[in-house]
TIMI-233312 format. One line per 2 residues: number of its first residue (from 1); their letters; for each residue x, y, z of N, C-alpha, C. Coordinates in nm, 2 decimals. Layout:
NUM = A = X,Y,Z,X,Y,Z,X,Y,Z  ...
***
This chain:
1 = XX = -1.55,1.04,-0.17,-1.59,1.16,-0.08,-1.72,1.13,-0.01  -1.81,1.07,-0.07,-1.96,1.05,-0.03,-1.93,0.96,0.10
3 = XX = -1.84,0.86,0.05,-1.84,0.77,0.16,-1.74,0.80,0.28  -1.65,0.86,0.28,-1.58,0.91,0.36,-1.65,1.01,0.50
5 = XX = -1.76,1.08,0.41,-1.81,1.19,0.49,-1.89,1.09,0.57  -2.00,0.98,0.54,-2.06,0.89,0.53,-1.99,0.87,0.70
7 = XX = -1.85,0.77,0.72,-1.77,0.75,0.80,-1.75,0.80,0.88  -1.71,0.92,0.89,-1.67,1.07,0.98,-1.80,1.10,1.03
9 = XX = -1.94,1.09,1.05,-2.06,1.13,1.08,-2.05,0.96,1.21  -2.03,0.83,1.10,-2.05,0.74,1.22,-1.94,0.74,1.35
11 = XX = -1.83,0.78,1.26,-1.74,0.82,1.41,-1.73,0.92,1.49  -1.83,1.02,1.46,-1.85,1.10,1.58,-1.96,1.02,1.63
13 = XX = -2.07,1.00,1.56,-2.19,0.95,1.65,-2.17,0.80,1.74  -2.01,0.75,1.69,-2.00,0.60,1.80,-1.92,0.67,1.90
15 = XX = -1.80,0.80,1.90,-1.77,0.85,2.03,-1.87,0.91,2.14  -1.96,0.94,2.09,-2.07,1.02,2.13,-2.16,0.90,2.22
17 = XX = -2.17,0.78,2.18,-2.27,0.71,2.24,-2.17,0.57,2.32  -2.05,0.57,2.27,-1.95,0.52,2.35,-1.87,0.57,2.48
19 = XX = -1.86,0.70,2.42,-1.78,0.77,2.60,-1.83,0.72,2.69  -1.76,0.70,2.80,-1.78,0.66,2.90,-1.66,0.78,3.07
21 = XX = -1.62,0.85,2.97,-1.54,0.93,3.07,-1.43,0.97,2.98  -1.37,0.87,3.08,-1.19,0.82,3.03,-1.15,0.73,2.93
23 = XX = -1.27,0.69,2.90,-1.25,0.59,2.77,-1.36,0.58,2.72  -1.38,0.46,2.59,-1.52,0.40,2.55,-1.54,0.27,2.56
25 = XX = -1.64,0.29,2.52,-1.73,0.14,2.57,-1.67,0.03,2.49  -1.68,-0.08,2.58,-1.68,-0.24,2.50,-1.80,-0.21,2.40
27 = XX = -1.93,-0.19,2.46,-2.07,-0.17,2.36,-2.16,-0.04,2.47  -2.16,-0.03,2.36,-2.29,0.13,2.42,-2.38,0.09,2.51
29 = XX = -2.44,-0.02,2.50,-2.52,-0.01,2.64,-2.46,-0.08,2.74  -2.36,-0.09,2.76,-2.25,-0.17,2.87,-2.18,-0.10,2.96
31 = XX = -2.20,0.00,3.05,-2.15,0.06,3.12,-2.05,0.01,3.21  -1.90,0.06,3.30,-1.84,0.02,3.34,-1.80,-0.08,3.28
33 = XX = -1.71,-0.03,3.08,-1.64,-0.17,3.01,-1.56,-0.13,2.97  -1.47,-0.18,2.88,-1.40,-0.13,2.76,-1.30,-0.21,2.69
35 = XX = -1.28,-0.23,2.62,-1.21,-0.30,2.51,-1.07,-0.26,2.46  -1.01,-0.28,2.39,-0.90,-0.26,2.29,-0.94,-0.20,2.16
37 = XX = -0.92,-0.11,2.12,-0.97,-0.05,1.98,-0.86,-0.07,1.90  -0.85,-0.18,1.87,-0.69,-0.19,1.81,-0.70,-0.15,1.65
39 = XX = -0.84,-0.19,1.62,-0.84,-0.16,1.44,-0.83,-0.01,1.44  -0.84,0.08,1.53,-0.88,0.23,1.48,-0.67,0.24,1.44
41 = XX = -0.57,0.12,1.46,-0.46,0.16,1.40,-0.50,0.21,1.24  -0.58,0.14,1.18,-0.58,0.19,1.02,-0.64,0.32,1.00
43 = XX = -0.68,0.37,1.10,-0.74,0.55,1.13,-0.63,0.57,1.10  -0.48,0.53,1.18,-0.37,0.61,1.15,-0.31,0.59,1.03
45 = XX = -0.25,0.48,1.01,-0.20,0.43,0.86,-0.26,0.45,0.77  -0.40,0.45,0.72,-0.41,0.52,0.62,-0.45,0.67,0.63
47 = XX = -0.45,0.75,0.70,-0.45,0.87,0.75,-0.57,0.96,0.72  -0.70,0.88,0.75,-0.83,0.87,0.69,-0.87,1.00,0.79
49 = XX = -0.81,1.01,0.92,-0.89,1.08,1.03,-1.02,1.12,1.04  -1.07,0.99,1.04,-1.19,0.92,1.09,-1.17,1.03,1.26
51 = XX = -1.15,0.92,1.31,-1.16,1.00,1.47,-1.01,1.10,1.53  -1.08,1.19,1.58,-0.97,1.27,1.64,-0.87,1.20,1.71
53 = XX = -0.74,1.30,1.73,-0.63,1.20,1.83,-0.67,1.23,1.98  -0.77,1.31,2.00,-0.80,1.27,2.13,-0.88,1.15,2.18
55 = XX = -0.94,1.07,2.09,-1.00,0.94,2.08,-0.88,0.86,2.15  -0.78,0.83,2.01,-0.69,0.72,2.06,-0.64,0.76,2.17
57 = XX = -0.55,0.88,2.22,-0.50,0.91,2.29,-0.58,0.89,2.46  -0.65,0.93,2.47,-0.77,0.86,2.55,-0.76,0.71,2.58
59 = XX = -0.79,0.64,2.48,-0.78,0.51,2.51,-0.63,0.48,2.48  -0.57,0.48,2.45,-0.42,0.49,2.51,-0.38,0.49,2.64
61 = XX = -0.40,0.60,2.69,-0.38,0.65,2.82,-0.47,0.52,2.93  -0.62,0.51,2.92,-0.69,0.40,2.98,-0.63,0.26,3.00
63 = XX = -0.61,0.25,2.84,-0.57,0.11,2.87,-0.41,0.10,2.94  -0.33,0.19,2.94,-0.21,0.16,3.04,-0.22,0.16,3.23
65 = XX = -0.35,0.19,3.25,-0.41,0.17,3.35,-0.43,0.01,3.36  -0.47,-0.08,3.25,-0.55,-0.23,3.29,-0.46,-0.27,3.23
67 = XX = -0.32,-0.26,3.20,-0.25,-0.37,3.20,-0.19,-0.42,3.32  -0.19,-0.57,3.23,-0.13,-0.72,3.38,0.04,-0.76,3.32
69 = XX = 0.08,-0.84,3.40,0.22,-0.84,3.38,0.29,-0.86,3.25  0.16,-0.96,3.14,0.19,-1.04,3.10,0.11,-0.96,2.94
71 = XX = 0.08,-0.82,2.95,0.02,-0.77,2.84,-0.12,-0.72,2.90  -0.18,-0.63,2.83,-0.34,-0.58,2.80,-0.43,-0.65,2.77
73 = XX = -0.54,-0.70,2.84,-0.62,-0.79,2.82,-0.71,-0.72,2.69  -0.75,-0.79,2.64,-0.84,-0.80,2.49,-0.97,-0.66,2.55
75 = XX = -1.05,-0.71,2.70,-1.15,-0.60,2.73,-1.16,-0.62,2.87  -1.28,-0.63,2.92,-1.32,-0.60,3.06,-1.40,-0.71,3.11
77 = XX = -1.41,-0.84,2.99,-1.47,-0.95,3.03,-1.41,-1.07,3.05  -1.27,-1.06,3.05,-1.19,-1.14,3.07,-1.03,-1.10,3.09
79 = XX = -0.93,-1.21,3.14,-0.79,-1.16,3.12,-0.71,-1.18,2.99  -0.75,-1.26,2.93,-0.70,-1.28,2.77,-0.68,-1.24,2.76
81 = XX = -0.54,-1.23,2.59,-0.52,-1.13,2.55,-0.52,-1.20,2.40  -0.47,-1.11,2.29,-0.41,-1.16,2.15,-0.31,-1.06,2.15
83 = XX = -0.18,-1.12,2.14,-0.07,-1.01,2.12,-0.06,-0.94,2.00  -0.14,-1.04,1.89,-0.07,-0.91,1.79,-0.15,-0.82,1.77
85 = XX = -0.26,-0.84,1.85,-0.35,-0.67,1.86,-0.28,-0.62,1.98  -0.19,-0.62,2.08,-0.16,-0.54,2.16,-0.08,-0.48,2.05
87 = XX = 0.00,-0.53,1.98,0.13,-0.43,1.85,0.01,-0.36,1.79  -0.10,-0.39,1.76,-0.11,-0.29,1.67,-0.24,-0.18,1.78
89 = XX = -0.21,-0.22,1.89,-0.27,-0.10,1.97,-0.14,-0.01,2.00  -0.02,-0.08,2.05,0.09,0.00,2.09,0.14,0.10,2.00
91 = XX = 0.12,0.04,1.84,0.13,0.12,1.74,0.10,0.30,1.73  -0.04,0.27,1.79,-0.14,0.39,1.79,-0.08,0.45,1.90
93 = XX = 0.00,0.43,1.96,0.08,0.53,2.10,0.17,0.67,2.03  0.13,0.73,2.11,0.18,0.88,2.05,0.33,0.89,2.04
95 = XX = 0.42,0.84,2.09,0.55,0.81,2.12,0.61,0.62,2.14  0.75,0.61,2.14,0.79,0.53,2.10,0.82,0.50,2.32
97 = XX = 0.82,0.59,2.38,0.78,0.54,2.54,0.72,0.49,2.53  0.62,0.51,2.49,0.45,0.47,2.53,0.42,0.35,2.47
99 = XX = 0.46,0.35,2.32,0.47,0.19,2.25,0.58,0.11,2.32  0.66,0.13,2.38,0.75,0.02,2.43,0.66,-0.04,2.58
101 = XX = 0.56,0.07,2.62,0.49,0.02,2.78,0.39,-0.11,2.71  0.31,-0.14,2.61,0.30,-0.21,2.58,0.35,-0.34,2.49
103 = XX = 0.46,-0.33,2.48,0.52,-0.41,2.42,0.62,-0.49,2.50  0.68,-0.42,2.58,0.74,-0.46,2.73,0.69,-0.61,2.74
105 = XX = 0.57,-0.63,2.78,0.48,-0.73,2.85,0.47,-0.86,2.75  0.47,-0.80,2.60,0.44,-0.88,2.50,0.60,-1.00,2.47
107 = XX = 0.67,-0.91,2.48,0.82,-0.93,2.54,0.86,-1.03,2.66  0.79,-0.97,2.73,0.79,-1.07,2.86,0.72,-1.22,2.83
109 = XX = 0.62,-1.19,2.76,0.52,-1.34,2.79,0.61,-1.41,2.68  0.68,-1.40,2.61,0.72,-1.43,2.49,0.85,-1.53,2.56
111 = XX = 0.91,-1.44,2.67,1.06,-1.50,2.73,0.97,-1.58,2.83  0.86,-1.56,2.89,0.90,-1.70,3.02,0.75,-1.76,3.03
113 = XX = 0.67,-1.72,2.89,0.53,-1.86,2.88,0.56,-1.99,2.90  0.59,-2.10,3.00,0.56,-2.21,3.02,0.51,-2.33,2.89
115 = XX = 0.46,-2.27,2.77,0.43,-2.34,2.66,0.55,-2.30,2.55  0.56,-2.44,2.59,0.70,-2.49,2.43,0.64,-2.56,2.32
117 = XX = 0.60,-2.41,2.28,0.53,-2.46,2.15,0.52,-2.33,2.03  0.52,-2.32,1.91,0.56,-2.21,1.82,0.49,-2.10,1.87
119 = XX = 0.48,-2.01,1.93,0.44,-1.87,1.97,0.32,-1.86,1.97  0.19,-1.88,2.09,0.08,-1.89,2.11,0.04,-1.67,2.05
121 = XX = -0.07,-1.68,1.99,-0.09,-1.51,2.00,-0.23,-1.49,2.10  -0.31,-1.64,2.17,-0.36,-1.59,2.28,-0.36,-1.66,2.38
123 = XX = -0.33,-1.56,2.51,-0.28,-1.60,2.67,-0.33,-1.52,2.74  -0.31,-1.60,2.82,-0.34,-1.49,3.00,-0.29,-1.39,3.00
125 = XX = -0.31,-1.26,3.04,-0.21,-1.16,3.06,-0.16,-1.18,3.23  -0.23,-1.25,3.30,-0.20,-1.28,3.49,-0.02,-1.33,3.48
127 = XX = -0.04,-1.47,3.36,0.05,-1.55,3.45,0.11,-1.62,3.31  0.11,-1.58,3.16,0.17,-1.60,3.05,0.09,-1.73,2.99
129 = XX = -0.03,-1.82,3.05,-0.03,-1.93,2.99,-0.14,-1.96,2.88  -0.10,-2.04,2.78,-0.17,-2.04,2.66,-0.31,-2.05,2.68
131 = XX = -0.37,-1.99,2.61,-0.49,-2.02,2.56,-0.53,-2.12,2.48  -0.49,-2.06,2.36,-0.53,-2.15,2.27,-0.43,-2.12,2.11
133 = XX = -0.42,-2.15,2.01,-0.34,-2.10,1.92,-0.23,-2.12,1.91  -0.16,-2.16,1.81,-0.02,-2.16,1.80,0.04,-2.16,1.68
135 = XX = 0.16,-2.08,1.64,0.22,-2.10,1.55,0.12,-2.02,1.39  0.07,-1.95,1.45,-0.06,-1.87,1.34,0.03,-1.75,1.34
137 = XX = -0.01,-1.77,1.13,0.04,-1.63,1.08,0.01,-1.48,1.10  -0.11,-1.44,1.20,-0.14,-1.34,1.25,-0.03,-1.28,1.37
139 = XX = 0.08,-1.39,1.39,0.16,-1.30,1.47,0.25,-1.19,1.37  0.21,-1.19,1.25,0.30,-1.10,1.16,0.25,-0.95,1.21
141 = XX = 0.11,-1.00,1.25,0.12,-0.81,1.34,0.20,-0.79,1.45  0.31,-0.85,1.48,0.43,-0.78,1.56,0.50,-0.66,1.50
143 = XX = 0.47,-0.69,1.35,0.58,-0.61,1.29,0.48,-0.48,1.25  0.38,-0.45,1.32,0.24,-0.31,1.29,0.38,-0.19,1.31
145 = XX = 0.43,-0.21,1.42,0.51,-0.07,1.41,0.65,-0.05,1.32  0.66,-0.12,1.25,0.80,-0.10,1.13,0.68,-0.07,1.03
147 = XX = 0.57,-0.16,1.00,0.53,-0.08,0.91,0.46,0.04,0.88  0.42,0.09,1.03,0.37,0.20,1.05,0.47,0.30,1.02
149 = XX = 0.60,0.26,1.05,0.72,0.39,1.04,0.78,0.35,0.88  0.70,0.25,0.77,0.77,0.26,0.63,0.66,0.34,0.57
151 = XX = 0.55,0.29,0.62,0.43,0.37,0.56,0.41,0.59,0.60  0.48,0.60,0.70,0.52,0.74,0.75,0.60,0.79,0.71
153 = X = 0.70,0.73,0.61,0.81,0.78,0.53,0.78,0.88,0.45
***
């Protein structure tokens, strides 16, 4: 309980110094940024409600604004992406429309990335091509949203 409350004080006080409008900040003193909040998925899965659903929902809604053909870029300082943090941002979508708008892309880079090589998790979101990585067990966060819906049971 100590620490929980502990939690819930720093997540209002990082919405508070992160808003930025429509969304929040890559970093509080970074104006005109923003990031992927993909960890606030364990806000949901463990059902800590840390931050309100107008947080995620918020950035939800933003980031379907800065996606590229090829997926959501990581932030605002480049077009990279890591797909298995787009699943477990799509996750956090209020609906299974809205998780498919980002998964759509992740789908796509997956069918016509130019690299024949075991499943890169980071690429361009412009034009599908690898970065760097391949064949890493972190793509098992594709599967954020089955286990979001075993753990909702």
């Amino acid at each position: 309980d100590k620490y929980a409350a502990i939690a819930k004080k720093m997540a209002v006080k990082w919405e508070e110094m992160a808003n930025e409008g429509d969304h929040y900040r890559l970093a509080f003193d970074r104006e005109d940024t923003w990031s992927q909040k993909y960890n606030m998925i364990w806000d949901k899965m463990w059902n800590l409600n840390l931050f309100p659903n107008n947080v995620i929902g918020k950035e939800i809604n933003y980031y379907l604004t800065k996606q590229n053909p090829y997926g959501l870029p990581l932030d605002s300082r480049k077009d990279y992406t890591k797909s298995d943090w787009i699943m477990w941002t799509a996750t956090m979508a209020p609906d299974v429309v809205t998780m498919q708008k980002f998964i759509a892309p992740v789908y796509k880079y997956a069918n016509e990335t130019g690299s024949r090589v075991p499943i890169s998790d980071w690429h361009e979101t412009p034009d599908a091509k690898q970065v760097g990585f391949q064949a890493r067990s972190v793509v098992g966060g594709y599967f954020m949203p089955m286990l979001k819906k075993e753990l909702m049971k």
